[in-house]
VEXKE-109227 format. One record per residue: residue in three letters; x, z, y of N, C-alpha, C in turn. Coordinates in steps of 0.05 Angstrom, whole numbers, padded with zeros to 5 digits, always signed. Example, Ala and Ser with C-alpha at 12.3 -4.5 7.8 and 13.67 -1.06 7.14 Angstrom:
2
ALA+00264+00156-00114+00246+00156-00090+00264+00156-00066 SER+00257+00142-00045+00273+00143-00021+00258+00157+00001 
//
This chain:
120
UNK-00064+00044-00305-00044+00025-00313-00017+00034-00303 UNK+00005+00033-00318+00031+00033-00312+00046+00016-00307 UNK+00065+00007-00295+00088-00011-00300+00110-00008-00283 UNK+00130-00025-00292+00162-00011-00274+00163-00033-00259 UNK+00176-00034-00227+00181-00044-00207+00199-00040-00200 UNK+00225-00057-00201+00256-00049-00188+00265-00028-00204 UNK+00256-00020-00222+00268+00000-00247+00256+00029-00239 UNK+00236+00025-00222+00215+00054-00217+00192+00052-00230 UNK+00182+00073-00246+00161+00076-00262+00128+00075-00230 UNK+00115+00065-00241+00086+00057-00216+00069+00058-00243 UNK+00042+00077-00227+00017+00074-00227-00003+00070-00219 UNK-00028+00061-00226-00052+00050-00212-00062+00082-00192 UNK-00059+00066-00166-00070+00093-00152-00041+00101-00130 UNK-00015+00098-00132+00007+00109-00121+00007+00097-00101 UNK+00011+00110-00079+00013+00111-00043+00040+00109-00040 UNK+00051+00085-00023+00080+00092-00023+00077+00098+00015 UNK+00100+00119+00023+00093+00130+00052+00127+00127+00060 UNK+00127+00104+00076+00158+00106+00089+00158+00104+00120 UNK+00169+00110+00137+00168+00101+00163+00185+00076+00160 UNK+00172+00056+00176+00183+00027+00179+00208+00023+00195 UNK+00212+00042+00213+00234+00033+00226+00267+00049+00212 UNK+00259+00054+00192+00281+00063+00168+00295+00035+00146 UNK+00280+00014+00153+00281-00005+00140+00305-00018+00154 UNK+00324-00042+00134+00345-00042+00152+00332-00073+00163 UNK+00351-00070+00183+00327-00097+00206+00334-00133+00190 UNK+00356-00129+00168+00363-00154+00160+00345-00160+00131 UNK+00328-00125+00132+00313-00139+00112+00281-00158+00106 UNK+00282-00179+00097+00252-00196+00106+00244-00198+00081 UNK+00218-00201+00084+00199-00208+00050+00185-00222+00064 UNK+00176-00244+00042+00159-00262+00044+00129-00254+00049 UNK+00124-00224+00041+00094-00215+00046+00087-00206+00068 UNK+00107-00206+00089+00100-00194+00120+00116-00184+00120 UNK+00120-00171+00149+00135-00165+00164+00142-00138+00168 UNK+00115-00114+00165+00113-00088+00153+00117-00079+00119 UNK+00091-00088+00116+00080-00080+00085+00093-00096+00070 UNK+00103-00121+00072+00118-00125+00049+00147-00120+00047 UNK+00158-00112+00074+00187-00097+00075+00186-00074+00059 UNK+00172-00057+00068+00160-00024+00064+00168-00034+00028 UNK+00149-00048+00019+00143-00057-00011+00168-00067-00022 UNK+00195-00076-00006+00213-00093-00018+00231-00072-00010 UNK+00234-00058+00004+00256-00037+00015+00246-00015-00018 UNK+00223-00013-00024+00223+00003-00037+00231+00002-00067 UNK+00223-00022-00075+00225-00033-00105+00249-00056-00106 UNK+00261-00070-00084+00274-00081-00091+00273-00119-00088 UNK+00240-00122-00097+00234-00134-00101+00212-00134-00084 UNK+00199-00178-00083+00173-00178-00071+00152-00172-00087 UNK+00126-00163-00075+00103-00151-00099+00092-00168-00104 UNK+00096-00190-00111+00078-00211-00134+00071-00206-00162 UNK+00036-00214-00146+00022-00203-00163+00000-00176-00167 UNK+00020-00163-00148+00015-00137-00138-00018-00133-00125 UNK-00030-00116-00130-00056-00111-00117-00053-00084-00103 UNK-00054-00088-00079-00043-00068-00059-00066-00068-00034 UNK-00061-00043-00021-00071-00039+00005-00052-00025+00027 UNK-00058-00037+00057-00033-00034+00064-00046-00015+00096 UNK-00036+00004+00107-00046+00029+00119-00012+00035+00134 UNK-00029+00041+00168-00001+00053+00183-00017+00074+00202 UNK+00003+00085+00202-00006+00114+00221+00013+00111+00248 UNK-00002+00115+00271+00026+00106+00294+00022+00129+00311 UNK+00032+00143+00328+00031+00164+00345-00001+00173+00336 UNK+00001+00188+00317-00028+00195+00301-00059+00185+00303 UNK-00055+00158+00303-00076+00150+00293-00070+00140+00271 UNK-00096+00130+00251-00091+00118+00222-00103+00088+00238 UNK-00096+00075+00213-00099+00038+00222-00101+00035+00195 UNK-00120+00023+00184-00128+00013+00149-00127-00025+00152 UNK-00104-00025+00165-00096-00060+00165-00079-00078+00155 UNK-00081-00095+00140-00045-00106+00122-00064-00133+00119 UNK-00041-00152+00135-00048-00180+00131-00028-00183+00103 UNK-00020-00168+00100+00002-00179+00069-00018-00161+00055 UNK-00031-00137+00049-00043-00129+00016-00072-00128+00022 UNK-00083-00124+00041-00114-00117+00049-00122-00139+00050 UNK-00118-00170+00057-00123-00194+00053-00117-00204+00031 UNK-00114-00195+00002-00115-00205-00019-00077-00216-00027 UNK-00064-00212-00010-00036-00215-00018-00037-00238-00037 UNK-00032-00263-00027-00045-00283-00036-00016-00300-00035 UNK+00004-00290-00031+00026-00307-00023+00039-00322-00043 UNK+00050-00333-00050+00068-00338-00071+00056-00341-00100 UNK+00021-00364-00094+00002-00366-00118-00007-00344-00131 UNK+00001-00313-00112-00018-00300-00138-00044-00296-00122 UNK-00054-00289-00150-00079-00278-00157-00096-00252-00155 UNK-00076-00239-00140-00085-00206-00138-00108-00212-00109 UNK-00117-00227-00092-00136-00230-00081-00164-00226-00085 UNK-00167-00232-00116-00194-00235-00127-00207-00215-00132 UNK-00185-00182-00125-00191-00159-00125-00202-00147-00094 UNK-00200-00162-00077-00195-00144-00050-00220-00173-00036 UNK-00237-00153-00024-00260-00163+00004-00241-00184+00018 UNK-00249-00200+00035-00240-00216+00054-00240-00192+00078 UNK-00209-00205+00090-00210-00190+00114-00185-00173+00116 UNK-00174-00167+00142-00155-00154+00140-00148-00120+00140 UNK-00177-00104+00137-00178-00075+00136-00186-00068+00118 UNK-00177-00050+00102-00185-00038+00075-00217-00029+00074 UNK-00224-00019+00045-00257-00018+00046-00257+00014+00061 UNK-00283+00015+00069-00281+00047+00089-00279+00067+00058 UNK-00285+00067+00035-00290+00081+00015-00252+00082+00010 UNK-00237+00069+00000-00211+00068+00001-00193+00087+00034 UNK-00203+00076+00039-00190+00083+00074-00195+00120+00069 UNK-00214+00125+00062-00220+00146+00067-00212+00171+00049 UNK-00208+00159+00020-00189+00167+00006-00158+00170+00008 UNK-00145+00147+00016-00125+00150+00021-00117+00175+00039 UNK-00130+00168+00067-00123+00189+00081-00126+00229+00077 UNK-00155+00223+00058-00140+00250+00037-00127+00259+00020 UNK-00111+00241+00009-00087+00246-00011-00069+00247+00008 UNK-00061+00231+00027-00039+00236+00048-00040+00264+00065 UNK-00064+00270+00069-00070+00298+00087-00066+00313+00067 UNK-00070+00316+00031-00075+00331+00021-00042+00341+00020 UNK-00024+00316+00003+00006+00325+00006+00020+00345+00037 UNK+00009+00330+00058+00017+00343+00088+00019+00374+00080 UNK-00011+00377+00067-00016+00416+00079-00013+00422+00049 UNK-00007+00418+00029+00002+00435+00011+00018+00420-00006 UNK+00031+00397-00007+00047+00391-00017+00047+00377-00045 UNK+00019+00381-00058+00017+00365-00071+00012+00330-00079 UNK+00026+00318-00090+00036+00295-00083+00005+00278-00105 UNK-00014+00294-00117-00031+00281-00128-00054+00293-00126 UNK-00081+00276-00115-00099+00276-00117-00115+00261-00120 UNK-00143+00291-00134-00169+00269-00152-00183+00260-00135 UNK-00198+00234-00144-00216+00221-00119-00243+00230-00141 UNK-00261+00250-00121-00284+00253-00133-00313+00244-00129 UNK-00310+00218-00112-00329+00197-00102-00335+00189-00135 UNK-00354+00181-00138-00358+00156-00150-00351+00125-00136 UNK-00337+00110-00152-00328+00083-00142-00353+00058-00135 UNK-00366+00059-00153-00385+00046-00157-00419+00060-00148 
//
């Protein structure tokens, strides 16, 4: 699926990777306090609607936690919850992907990769 956000072209699958403390400190979203800054610093806008998962890396560990997208991002009546487990850590099958498309860009730079799990 495609669609534009803040006048940026998005697809089903795109990782957005910002360090948080680049964010300016006057900016707040209604979706939290990380992940939906990260999300509003980036597009402009809050992600309603949005079906997201939300992931921080801190003095190198990974953390697969977002009370704003891993809990169903439920804020502001939507509906993108009905996609995502209860709970505030992403599924280990997700988690695990992510962190190889992020490792994969690290060591060679490519900004896309295939997930060759089966989902189901």
């Amino acid at each position: 699926t495609r669609w534009k956000a803040g006048g940026r072209s998005c697809r089903t699958g795109y990782i957005i990777v910002k360090q948080s403390n680049t964010i300016p400190s006057n900016m707040t979203s209604s979706f939290g306090a990380v992940h939906g800054r990260v999300y509003k610093s980036v597009f402009n806008e809050e992600p309603n609607g949005i079906v997201g998962s939300g992931f921080s890396r801190s003095k190198g560990v990974w953390k697969f936690g977002s009370g704003s997208f891993n809990g169903g991002c439920t804020n502001n009546g939507s509906t993108a919850g009905q996609y995502h487990k209860s709970g505030y850590t992403m599924s280990e099958f997700e988690a695990e992907w992510v962190e190889k498309a992020i490792k994969n860009w690290w060591n060679t730079g490519n900004q896309n990769t295939t997930v060759t799990d089966s989902i189901v």
